[in-house]
C-alpha positions as CSV (number, residue, x, y, z in Angstrom):
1,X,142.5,130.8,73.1
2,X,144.8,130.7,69.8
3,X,145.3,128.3,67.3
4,X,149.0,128.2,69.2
5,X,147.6,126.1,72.6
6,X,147.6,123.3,70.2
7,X,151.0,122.8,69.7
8,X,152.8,124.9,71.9
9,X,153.5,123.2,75.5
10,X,154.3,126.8,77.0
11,X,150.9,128.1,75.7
12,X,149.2,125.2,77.1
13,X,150.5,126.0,80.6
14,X,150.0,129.5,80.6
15,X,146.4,129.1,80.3
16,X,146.4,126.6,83.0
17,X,148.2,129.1,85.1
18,X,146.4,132.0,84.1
19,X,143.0,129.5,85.3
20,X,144.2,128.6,88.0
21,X,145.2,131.5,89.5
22,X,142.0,133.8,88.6
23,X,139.7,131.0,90.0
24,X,142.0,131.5,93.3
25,X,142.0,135.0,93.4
26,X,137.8,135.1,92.2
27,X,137.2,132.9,95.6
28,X,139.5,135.4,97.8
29,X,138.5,138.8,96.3
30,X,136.6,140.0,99.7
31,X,139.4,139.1,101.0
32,X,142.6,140.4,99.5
33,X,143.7,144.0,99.8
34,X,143.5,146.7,96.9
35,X,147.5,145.8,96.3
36,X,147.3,142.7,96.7
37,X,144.5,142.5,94.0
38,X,146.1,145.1,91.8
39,X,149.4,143.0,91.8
40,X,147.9,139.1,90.7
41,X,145.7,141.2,88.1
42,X,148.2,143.0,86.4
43,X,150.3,139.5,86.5
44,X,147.6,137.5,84.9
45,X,147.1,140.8,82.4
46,X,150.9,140.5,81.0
47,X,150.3,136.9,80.4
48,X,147.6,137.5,79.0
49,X,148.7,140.1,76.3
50,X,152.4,138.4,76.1
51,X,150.4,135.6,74.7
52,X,148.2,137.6,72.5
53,X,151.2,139.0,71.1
54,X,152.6,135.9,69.7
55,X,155.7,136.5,71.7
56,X,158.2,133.5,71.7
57,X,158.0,130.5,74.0
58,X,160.7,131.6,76.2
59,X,159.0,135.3,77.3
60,X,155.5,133.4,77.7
61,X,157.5,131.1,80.5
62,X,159.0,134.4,82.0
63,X,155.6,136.2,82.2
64,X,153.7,132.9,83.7
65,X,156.6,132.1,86.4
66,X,155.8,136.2,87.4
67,X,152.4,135.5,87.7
68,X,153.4,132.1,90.0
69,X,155.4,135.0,92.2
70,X,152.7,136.9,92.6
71,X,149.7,134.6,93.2
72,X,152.4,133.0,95.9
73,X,153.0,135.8,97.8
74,X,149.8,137.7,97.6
75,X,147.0,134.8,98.0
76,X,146.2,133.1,100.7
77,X,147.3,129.5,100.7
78,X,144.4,126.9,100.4
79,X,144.7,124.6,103.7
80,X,145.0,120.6,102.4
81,X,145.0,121.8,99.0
82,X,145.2,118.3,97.7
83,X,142.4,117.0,98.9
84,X,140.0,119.7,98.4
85,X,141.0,119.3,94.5
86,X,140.1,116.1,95.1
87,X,137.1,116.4,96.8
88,X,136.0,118.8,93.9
89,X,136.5,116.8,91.3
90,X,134.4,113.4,92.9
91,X,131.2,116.0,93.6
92,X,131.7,117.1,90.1
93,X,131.7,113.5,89.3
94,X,128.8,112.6,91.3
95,X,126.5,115.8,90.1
96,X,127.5,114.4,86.6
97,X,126.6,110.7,87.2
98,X,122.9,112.0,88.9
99,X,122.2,114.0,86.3
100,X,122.9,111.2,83.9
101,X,120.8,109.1,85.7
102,X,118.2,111.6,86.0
103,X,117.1,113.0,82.7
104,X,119.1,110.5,80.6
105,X,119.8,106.4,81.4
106,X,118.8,104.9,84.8
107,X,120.5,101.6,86.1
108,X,117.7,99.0,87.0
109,X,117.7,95.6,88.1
110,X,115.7,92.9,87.0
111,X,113.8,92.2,90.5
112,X,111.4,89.1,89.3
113,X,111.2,86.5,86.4
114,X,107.7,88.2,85.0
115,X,109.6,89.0,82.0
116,X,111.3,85.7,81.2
117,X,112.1,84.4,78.6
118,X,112.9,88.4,77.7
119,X,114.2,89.3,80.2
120,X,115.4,87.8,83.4
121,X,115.2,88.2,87.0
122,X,117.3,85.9,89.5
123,X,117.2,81.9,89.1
124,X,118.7,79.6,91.0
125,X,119.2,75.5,91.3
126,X,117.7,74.4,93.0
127,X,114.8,76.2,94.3
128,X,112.4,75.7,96.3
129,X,110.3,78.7,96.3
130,X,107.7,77.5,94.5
131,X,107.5,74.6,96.3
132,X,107.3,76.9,99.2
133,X,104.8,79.6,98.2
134,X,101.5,77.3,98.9
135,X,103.3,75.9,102.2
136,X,103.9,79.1,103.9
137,X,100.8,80.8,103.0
138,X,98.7,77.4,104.0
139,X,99.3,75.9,107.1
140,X,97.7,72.8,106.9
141,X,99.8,72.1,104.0
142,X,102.4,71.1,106.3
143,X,101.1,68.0,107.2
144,X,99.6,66.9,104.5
145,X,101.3,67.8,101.2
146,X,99.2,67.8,98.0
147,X,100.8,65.7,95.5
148,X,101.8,68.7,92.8
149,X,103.5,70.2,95.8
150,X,105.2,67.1,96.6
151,X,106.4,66.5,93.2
152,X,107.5,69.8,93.0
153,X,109.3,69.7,96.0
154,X,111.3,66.3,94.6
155,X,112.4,67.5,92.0
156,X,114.3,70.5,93.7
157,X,115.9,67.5,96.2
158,X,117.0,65.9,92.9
159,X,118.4,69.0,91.9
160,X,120.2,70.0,94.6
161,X,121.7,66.1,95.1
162,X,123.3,66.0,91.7
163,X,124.6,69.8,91.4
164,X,128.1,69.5,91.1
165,X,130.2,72.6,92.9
166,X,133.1,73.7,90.4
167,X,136.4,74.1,91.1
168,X,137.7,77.9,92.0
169,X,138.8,78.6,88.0
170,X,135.1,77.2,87.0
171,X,133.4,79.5,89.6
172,X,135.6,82.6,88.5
173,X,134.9,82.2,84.8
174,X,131.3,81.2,85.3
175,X,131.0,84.7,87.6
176,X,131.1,86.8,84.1
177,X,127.9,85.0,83.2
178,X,126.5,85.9,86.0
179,X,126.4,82.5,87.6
180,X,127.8,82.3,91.7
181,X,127.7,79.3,94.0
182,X,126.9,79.0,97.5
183,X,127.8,75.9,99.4
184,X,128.2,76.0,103.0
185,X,128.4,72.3,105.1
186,X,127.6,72.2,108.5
187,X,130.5,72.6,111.1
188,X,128.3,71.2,114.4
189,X,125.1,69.3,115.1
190,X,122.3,71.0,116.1
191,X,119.3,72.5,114.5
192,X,119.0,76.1,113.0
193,X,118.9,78.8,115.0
194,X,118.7,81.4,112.7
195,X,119.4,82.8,109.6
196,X,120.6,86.5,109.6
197,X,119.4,89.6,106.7
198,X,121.4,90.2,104.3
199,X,124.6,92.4,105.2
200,X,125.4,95.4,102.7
201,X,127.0,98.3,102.2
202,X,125.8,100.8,99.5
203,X,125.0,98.1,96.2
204,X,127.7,95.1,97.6
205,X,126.3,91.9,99.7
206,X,128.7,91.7,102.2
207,X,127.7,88.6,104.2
208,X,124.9,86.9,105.7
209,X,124.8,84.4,108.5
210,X,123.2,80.7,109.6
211,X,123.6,80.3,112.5
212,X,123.3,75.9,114.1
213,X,123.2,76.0,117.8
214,X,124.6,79.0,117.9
215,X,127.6,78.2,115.9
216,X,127.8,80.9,113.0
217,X,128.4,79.8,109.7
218,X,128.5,83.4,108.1
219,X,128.6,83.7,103.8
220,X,131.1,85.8,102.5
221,X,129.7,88.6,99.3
222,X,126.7,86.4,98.7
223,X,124.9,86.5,95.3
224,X,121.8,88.8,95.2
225,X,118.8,86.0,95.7
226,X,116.4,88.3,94.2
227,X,112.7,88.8,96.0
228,X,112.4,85.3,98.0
229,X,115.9,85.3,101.1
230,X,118.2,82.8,101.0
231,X,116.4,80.5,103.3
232,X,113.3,80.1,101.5
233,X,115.2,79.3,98.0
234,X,117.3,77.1,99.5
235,X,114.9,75.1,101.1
236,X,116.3,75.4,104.9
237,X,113.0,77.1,105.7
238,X,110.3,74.4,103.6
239,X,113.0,71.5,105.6
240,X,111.8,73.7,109.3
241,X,108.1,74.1,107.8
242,X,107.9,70.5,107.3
243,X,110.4,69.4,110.1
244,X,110.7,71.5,113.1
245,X,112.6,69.7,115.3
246,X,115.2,68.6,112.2
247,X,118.7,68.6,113.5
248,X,121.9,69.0,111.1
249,X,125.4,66.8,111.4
250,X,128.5,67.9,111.0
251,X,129.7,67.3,107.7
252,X,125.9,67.9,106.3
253,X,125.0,70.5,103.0
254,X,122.8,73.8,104.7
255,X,123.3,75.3,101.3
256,X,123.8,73.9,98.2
257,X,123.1,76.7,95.5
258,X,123.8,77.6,91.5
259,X,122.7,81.3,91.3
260,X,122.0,83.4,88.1
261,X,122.2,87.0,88.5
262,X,119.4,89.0,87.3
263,X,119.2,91.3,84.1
264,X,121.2,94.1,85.1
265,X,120.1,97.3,82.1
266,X,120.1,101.0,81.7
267,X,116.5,102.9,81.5
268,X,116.0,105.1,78.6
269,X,114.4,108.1,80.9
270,X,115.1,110.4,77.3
271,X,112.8,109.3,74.8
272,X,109.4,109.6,76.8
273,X,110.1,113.5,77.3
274,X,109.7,113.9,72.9
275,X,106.6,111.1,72.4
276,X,104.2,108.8,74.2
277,X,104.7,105.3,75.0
278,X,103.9,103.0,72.1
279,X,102.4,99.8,72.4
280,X,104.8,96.5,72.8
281,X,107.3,98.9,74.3
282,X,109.2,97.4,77.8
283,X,108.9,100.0,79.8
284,X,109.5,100.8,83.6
285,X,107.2,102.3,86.1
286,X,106.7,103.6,89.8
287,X,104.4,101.4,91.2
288,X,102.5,104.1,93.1
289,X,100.6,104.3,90.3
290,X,98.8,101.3,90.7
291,X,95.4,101.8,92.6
292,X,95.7,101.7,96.2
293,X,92.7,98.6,96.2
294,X,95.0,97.4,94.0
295,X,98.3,97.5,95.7
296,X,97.2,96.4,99.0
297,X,94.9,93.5,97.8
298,X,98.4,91.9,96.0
299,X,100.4,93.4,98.7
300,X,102.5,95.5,96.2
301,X,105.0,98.0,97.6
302,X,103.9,102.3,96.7
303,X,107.8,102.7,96.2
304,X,109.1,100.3,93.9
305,X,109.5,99.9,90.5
306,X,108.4,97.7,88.1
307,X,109.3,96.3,84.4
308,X,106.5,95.2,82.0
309,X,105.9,95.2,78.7
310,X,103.2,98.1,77.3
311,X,99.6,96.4,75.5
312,X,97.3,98.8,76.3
313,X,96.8,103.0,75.7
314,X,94.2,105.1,76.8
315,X,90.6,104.8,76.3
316,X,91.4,101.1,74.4
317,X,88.8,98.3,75.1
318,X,91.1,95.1,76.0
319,X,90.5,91.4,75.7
320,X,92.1,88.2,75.2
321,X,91.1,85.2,72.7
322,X,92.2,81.7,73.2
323,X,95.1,80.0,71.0
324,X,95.7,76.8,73.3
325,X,95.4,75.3,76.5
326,X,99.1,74.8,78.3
327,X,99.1,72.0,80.7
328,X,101.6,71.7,83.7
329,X,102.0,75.1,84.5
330,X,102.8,76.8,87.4
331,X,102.2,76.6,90.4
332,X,101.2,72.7,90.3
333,X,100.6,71.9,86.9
334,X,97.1,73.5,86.3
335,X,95.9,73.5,82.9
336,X,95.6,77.4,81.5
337,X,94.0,79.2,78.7
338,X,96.2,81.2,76.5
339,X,95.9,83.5,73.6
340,X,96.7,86.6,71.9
341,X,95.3,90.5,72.6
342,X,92.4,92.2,71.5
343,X,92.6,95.7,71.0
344,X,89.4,97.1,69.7
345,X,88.1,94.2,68.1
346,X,91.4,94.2,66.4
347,X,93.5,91.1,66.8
348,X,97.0,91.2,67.5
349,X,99.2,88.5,66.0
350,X,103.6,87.7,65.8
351,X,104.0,90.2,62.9
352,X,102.8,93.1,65.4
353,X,105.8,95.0,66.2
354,X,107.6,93.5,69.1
355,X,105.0,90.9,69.7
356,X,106.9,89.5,67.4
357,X,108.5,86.0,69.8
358,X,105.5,86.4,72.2
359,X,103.0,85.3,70.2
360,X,105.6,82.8,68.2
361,X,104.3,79.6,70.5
362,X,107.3,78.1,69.8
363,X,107.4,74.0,69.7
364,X,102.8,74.2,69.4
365,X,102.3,70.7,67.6
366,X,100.2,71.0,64.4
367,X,96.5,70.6,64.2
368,X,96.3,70.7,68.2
369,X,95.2,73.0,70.6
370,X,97.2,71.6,73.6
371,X,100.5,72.6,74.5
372,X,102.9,71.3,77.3
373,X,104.5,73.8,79.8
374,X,108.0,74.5,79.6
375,X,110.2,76.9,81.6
376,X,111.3,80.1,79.9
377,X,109.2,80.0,76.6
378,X,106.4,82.2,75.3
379,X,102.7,81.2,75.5
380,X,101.1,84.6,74.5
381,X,99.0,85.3,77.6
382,X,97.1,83.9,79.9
383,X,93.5,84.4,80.3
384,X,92.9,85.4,83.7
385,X,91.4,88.0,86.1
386,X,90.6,91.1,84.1
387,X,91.2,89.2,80.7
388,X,89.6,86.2,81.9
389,X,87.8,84.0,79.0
390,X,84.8,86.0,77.7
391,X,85.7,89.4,80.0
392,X,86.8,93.2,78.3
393,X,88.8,95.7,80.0
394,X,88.0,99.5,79.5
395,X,90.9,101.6,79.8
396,X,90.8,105.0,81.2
397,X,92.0,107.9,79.1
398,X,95.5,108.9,80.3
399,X,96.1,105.5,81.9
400,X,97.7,102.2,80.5
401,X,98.0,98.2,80.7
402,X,100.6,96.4,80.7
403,X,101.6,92.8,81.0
404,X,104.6,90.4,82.1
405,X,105.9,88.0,79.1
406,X,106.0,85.3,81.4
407,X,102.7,85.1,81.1
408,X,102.1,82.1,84.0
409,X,104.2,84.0,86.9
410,X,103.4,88.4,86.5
411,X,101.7,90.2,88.7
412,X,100.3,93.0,85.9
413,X,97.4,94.5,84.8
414,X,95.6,91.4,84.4
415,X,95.3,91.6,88.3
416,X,95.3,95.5,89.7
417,X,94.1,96.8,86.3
418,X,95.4,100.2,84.6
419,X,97.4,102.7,86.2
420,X,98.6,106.6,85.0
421,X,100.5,107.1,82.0
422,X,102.7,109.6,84.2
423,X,103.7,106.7,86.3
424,X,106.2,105.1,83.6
425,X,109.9,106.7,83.9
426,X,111.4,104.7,80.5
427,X,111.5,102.3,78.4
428,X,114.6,99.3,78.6
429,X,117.1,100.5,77.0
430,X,120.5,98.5,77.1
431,X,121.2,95.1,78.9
432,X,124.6,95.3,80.4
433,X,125.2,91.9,83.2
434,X,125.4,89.7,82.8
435,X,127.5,88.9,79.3
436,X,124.9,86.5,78.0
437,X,122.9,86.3,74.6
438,X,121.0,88.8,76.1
439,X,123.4,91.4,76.3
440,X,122.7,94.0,74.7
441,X,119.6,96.3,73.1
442,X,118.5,93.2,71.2
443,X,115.9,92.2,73.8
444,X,113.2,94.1,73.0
């Protein structure tokens, strides 16, 4: 190439043609005769030298539309042309976007609010599964209620009674937040039949369906409702738990929902390959890794991954010491130890790199060791299972620990114990949906 292809159109065009043509020719060479190969060489040769030469614009046109001639009449013609260009360029693409993927940033998707208020997975008002989750699993809950559950369960109805549905501008701006709403009213009297799985095709919701005596009331691109299906957040399958035999009117709310996406962000699969994991580090793992006792006793999937925040290396003896006790958590208001790591007999504390807002306890009254529960705010973590009051955790050499920063609702370590350092693929890298204060690398 010469210093001319930059500001010479004719240049330019030659060496498209002269491309072109030899990539043509390269695919058909078993196939062509000696004359016919002879003839599209010594085309593409002239070009070549004419532009070698310096010659003027006008020859370099001459010797390219002879080289056109000849590929014309002596290859053979490529059926559909058009598309297989196209069809070459979108593999290209693809090989390119899976090689990204692979050895460079990884899409992932929030799947659970274990790292709230860091990070967050997908919330909705109201929602009931919490209400739900000592119902389903506890029969005789059902007919009689204990009275966190019930309280829990009120405040939901409230929630849902006074949510106000926007108008269709509202909804559309509120969508770049990440922020949907599903409302669907009852078209016939009956009860509920059935709710369908969710319809998709590749990464888009397409619909899902209620159906009321057989009447189908179908949900057009639903939000993503994260682990628990729509009927459980919504509450139609605690109102069936509860009520059986509960028959809808026309004109009544099935659905009434305010959904929040979940942290959409890109993996960092790069960095690991150069150094280790360092502690306080969000990082992403295959949960194969866990212990098989491990997985099947908290009924964790082998083929899913998971997002936690790094606290423990190799060889490291773990344990937790008490800073308060939070009252009103989750599920129904228990009262809950909660403190800062151990690491060696070495303390953690909020000026340890990127335990910097975990250990911040923000609103802790002075000269009290109480603290009421809020949603979405730090409380350092909770002393439970493995890290319970008084207990140390040895971890293995080559393995690691890790914990959610929504200390009252992660499954982690605390619960299955370590797991291979091979296991983790990255570390959170960039936020990118929804546009909220969160977007961003920030949230680290």
């Amino acid at each position: 190439m010469t210093f001319r292809w930059f500001y010479s159109k004719a240049v330019r065009e030659g060496y498209a043609m002269r491309k072109h043509v030899w990539r043509l020719l390269s695919a058909q060479r078993d196939l062509l005769s000696p004359m016919a190969l002879g003839a599209v060489t010594t085309a593409i040769d002239e070009l070549n030298k004419t532009i070698a030469e310096g010659a003027n614009t006008g020859k370099i046109r001459i010797k390219a539309e002879e080289l056109e001639f000849a590929a014309n009449k002596w290859l053979k013609p490529h059926p559909n042309a058009v598309s297989r260009e196209n069809v070459e360029v979108l593999l290209v693409a693809i090989a390119v976007a899976m090689g990204i993927r692979t050895f460079f940033l990884q899409p992932f998707k929030i799947p659970t609010g274990s790292m709230q208020p860091t990070l967050y997975g997908v919330q909705s008002v109201p929602d009931f599964t919490r209400s739900a989750m000592g119902i389903k699993s506890r029969p005789e809950f059902q007919s009689q209620i204990p009275a966190e559950a019930q309280a829990e369960m009120d405040r939901q109805f409230k929630a849902q009674s006074t949510l106000v549905i926007p108008g269709a501008w509202e909804r559309f701006k509120a969508w770049f937040h990440g922020i949907s709403y599903v409302h669907v009213v009852a078209q016939n009297d009956g009860p509920i039949t059935g709710v369908s799985q969710m319809r998709r095709f590749l990464i888009f919701n397409i619909k899902q369906t209620i159906w009321i005596s057989g009447v189908a009331h179908t949900i057009w691109f639903p939000p993503d409702f994260g682990e628990e299906p729509l009927e459980w957040r919504s509450g139609l399958m605690l109102k069936k738990l509860l009520n059986p035999d509960r028959v809808y009117h026309k004109g009544e709310e099935l659905v009434k929902l305010r959904v929040s996406a979940g942290d959409h962000l890109f993996v960092d699969r790069l960095t690991y390959n150069f150094r280790k994991p360092e502690r306080g580090e969000i990082v992403v793992f295959e949960t194969k890794g866990i212990p098989e006792e491990g997985r099947e006793r908290w009924n964790i999937p082998p083929n899913e991954f998971y997002i936690k925040r790094l606290v423990g290396l190799g060889g490291e003896t773990l344990s937790l010491a008490q800073d308060y006790e939070v009252t009103g958590a989750p599920p129904y208001g228990a009262t809950t130890a909660v403190g800062h790591l151990v690491v060696d007999g070495k303390p953690l504390s909020a000026s340890t790199p990127h335990f910097e807002n975990l250990y911040s306890f923000p609103g802790a009254p002075a000269r009290t060791n109480i603290l009421v529960y809020h949603d979405n705010q730090y409380y350092g973590h909770a002393l439970v299972q493995n890290l319970e009051r008084g207990a140390e955790f040895q971890v293995r050499p080559g393995y690691d620990f890790v914990m959610g920063d929504n200390t009252m609702n992660s499954l982690d370590s605390r619960y299955w114990g370590d797991f291979p350092a091979t296991s983790i693929i990255g570390k959170a890298f960039f936020v990118y949906w929804p546009i909220t204060h969160r977007f961003g690398w920030e949230n680290q």
